[in-house]
C-alpha positions in Angstrom: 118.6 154.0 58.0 115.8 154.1 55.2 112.3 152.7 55.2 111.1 150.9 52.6 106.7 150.6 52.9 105.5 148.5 50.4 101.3 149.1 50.8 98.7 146.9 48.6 101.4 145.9 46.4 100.2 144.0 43.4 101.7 142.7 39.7 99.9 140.7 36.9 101.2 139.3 34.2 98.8 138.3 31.2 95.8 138.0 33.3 97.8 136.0 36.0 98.6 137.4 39.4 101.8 137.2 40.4 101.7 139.3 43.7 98.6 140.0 45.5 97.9 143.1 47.3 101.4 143.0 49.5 101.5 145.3 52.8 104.9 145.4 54.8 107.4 147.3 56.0 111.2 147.4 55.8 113.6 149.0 57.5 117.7 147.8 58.7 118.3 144.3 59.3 118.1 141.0 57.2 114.9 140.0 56.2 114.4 136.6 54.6 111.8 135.8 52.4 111.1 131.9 52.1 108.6 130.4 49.4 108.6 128.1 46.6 110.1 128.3 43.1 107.0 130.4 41.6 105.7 132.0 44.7 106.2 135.6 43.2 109.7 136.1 45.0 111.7 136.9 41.8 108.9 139.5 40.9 108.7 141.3 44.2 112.5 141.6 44.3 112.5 143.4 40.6 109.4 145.9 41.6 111.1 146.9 44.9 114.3 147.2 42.6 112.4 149.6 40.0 112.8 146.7 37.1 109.3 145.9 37.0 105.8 148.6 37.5 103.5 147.8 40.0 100.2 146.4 38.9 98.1 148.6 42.0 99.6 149.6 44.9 103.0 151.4 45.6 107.1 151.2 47.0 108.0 154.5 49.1 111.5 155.0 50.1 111.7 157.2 53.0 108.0 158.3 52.1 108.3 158.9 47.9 107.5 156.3 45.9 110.6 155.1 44.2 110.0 155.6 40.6 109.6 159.5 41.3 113.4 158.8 43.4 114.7 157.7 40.0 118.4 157.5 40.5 118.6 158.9 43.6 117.3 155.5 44.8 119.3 153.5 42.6 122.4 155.0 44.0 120.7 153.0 47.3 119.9 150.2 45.9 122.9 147.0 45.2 121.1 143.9 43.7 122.3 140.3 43.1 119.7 138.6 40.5 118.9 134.9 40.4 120.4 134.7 36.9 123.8 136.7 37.2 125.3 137.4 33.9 128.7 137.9 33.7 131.9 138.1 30.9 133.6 134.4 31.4 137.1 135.9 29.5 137.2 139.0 32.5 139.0 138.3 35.4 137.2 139.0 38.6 139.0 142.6 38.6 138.3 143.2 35.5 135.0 142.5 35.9 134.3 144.6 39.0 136.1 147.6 36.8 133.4 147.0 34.6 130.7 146.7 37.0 131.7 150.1 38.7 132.0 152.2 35.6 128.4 151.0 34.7 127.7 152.5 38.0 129.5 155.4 37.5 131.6 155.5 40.5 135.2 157.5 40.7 138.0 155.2 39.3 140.0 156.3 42.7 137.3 154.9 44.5 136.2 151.7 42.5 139.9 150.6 42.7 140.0 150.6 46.5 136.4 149.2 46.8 137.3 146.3 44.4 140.5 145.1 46.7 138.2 145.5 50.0 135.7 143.7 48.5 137.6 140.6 47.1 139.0 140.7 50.6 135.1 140.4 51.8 134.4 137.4 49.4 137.9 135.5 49.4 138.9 135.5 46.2 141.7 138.3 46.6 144.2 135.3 45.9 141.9 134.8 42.3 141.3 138.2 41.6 143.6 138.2 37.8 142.1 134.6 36.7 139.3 134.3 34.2 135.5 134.0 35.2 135.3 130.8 33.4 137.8 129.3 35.5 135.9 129.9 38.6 133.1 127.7 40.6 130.0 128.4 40.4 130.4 129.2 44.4 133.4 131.6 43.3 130.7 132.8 40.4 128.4 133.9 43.5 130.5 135.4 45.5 131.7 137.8 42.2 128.0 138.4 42.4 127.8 139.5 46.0 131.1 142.0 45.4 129.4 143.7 42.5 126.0 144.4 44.3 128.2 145.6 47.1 130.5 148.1 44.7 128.3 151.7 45.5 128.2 150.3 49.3 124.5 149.9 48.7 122.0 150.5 52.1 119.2 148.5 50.0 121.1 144.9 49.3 118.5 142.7 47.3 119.9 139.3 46.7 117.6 137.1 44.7 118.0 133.0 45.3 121.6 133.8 46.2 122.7 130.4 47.4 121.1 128.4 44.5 123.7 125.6 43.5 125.7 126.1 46.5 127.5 123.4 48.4 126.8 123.6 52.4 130.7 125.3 53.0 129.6 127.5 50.3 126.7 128.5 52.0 128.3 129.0 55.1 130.6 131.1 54.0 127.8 133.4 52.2 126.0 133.7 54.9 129.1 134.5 57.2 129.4 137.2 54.5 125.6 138.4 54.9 125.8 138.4 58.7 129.1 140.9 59.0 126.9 143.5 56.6 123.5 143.5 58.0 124.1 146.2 61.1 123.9 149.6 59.0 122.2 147.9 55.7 118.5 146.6 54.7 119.1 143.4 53.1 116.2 141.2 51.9 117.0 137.6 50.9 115.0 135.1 49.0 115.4 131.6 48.9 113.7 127.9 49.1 116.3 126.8 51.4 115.4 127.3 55.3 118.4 127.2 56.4 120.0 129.6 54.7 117.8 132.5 56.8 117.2 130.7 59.7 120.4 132.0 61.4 120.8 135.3 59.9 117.5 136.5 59.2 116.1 138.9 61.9 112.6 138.7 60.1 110.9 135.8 58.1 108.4 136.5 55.1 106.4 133.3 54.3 105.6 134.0 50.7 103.2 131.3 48.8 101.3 132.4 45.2 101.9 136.2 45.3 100.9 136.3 49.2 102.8 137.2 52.6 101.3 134.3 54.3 103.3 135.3 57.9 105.7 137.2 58.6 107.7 137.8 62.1 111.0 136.7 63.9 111.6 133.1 63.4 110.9 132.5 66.9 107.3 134.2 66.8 107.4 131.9 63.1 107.8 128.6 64.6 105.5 129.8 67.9 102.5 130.1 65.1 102.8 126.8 64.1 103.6 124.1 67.0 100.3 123.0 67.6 100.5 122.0 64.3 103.7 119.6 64.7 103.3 116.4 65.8 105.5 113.2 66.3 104.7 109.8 66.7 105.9 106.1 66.8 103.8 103.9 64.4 104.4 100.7 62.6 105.6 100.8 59.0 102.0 100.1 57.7 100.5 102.6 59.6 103.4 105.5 58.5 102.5 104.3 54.6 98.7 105.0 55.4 99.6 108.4 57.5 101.6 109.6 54.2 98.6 109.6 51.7 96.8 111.6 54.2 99.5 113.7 56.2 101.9 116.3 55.0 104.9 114.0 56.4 108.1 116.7 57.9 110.3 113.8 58.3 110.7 109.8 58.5 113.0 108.0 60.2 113.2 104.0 60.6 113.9 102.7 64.2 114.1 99.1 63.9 110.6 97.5 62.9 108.5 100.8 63.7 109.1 104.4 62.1 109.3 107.3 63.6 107.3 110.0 61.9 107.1 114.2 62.3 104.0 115.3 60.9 102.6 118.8 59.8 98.8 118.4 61.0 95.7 120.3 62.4 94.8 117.5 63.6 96.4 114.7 66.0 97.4 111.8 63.5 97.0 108.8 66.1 96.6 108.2 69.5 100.5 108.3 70.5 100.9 111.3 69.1 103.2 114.1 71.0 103.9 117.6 70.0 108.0 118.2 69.6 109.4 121.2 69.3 108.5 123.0 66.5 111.2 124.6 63.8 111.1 126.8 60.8 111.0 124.1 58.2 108.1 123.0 59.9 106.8 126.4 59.5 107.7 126.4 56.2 105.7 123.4 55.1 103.0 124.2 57.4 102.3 127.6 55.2 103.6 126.0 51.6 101.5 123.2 52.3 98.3 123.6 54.9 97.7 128.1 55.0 95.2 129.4 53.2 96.2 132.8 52.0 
C-alpha cells in the first residue's frame, strides 16, 4: 500500500488560481472527488499524475515528492483522462498492444493482461472489431483496460462516466468496486451517484478548494441541519425558489412538496428529512464558503 500526501498544494494558470493551497492524504481505497465542471478536478488529477508542476506546495509518494520518483512512480501510476484519445481503425486488441508497448511492458505479459482485461470490461466478445464501431460506453471501458495494463496501485480516472447511460454506469462502477481492495483509486466526477456507493472517502471540491472531505456518512451528518422539507402551496414554492437553493420539487395535488438546502427554516411547516449526499453536494457547491 502507498501513501500519497498532498500538503499546501497549489496551481495558477495566467494569474488565475486553479487549486488553492490543497492538504490531504491518500492511501488504499476509493476516494471520490465531487465538484463542478471547473472546480479544479481536471488540474489536480494531472499534478498528482506528474503532467502538470505544482504552483507551491508538493505530492510525496511514500515520503519523495514525485517528480524526484520519475518513472519509478509512473510505473505506479494507470490514468484514464477526461478526453481519452484513441485510434478508431484499431481494434480493441490492437489497441491495448499499442497501449502496452508505450508502456513498455514484456509482450508475454501484455498478451495475457490484454485477454484478463477485456474479460474485466466485457468486451472479450468485441475484442477484433474496430474502435469506431464501438459505443461511447464500449469507448470507456477500452479506457479503463488501458489504465489497468501495468496493474497500476495509483488508478486516476478523470470524469470517467461522462456520457454514460445508467446500465453503463452500473457496470463501471461494478468494475471500480472489484479493484479497490489492494489499489488507491481517486475518481472525479459531477455525478453523485456515481461515488456514493463505491467511494469509501468523499472530497467536496468547489474553485480549487477541498471544501469537506470524509465518509459519505460523516458527509451527509455535516449537512442535515441544513435540509429541510416542507408542504406549501404552489405560490409560496415559486416565492421559496428565488430565495432558496431548491434540492427537489414534487407536485402533490394543489400543494408542492419542496426539499430545500437552507441555514435557515424556510416556513413554519418545515421538517428536517433525512439528509443525502446530493444534498451535501449542493449544500457545499451552492451555500460553503471556502
Amino acid at each position: 500500500m502507498h501513501e500519497l500526501r498532498i500538503s499546501g498544494l497549489g496551481k495558477g494558470f495566467k494569474g488565475k488560481t486553479a487549486i488553492c493551497e490543497i492538504d490531504t492524504v491518500l492511501r488504499s481505497g476509493v476516494y471520490g472527488l465531487l465538484g463542478e465542471n471547473g472546480a479544479g478536478k481536471t488540474t489536480l488529477m494531472r499534478m498528482l499524475c506528474g503532467l502538470l508542476e505544482p504552483s507551491r506546495g508538493q505530492i510525496l509518494c511514500d515520503g519523495t515528492e514525485i517528480s524526484r520518483l520519475g518513472g519509478q512512480y509512473r510505473r505506479l501510476l494507470g490514468y484514464l483522462p477526461q478526453n481519452f484519445g484513441y485510434y478508431p481503425d484499431y481494434t480493441a486488441r490492437r489497441f491495448l498492444r499499442y497501449m502496452a508497448a508505450l508502456k513498455a511492458l514484456p509482450m508475454d505479459y501484455a498478451e495475457r493482461r490484454i485477454t484478463e482485461l477485456l474479460e474485466l470490461v466485457h468486451l472479450s466478445e468485441e475484442e477484433n472489431k474496430k474502435l469506431k464501431t464501438f459505443s461511447g460506453g464500449m469507448i470507456k471501458r477500452i479506457g479503463i483496460a488501458q489504465a489497468l495494463l501495468n496493474d497500476p496501485e495509483i488508478l486516476i480516472l478523470d470524469e470517467p462516466t461522462s456520457g454514460l447511460d445508467p446500465n453503463e454506469r452500473v457496470r463501471f462502477r461494478n468494475i471500480i468496486s472489484s479493484l479497490s481492495k489492494q489499489k488507491t483509486i481517486i475518481l472525479s466526477t459531477h455525478i453523485v451517484s456515481d461515488i456514493e456507493y463505491i467511494a469509501d472517502e468523499i472530497m467536496m471540491m468547489k474553485q480549487g478548494h477541498i471544501t469537506a472531505e470524509g465518509t459519505v456518512e460523516e458527509i451527509v451528518a455535516s449537512v442535515g441541519k441544513y435540509v429541510w422539507q416542507c408542504l406549501v402551496t404552489a405560490g409560496e414554492a415559486e416565492s421559496m425558489r428565488g430565495k432558496y437553493v431548491i434540492a427537489n420539487l414534487k407536485n402533490q395535488q394543489e400543494n408542492v412538496l419542496l426539499r430545500v438546502i437552507s441555514t435557515e427554516k424556510p416556513c413554519a411547516q418545515a421538517v428536517h428529512p433525512e439528509a443525502s449526499l446530493e444534498d451535501a453536494y449542493l449544500y457545499y457547491l451552492n451555500m460553503c464558503d471556502e
